[in-house]
C-alpha positions in Angstrom: 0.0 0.0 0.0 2.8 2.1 0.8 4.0 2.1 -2.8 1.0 3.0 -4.0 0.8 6.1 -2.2 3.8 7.2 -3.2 2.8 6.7 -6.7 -0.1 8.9 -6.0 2.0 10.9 -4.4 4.2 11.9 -7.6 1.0 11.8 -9.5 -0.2 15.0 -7.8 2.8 16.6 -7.7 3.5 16.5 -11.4 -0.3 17.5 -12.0 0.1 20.7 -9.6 3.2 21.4 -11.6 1.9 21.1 -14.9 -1.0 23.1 -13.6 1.0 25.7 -12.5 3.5 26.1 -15.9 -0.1 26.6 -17.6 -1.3 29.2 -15.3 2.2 31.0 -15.5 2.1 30.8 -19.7 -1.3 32.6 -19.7 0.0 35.3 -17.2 2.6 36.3 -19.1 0.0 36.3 -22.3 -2.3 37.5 -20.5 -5.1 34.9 -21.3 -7.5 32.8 -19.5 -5.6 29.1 -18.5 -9.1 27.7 -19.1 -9.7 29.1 -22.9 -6.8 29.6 -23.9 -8.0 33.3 -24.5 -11.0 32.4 -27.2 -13.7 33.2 -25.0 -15.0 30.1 -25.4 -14.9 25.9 -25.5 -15.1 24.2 -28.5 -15.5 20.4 -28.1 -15.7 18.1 -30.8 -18.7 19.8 -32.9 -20.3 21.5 -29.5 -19.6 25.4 -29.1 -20.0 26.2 -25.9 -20.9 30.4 -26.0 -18.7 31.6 -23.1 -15.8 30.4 -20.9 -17.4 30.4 -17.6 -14.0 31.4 -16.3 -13.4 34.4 -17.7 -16.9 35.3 -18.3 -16.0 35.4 -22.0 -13.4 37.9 -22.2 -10.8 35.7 -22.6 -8.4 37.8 -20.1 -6.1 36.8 -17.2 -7.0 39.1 -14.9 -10.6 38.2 -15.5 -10.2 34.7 -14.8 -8.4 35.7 -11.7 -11.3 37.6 -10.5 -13.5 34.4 -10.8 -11.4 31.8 -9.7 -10.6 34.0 -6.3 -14.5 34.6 -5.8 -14.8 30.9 -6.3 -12.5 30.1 -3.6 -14.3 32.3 -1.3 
């Protein structure tokens, strides 16, 4: 069992990390991690009308305005 935590273990940390390069990318673009700046999600032949992060701007520092309100 032990093992197996620390697999889980690494797994996290190298999610948290990736998360993080992502969120540090869009910064310095100045885009929302989430969109990738668009606005909106396109998935597979769905269009989605706005990215629920960024309330469809598309902007870091409106995505950071959500996500803190989120954690709130």
């Amino acid at each position: 069992m032990e093992i197996f935590n620390k697999i889980t273990n690494k797994i996290s940390e190298w999610n948290a990390t990736q998360l993080e390069k992502k969120i540090n990318t869009n910064r310095d673009k100045g885009t929302c991690p989430d969109c990738s700046g668009r606005g909106f999600f396109v998935m597979d032949a769905f269009l989605d009308p706005t990215c629920p992060s960024c309330n469809g701007t598309g902007s870091f520092s409106d995505w950071v305005e959500t996500t803190q309100q989120q954690l709130e």
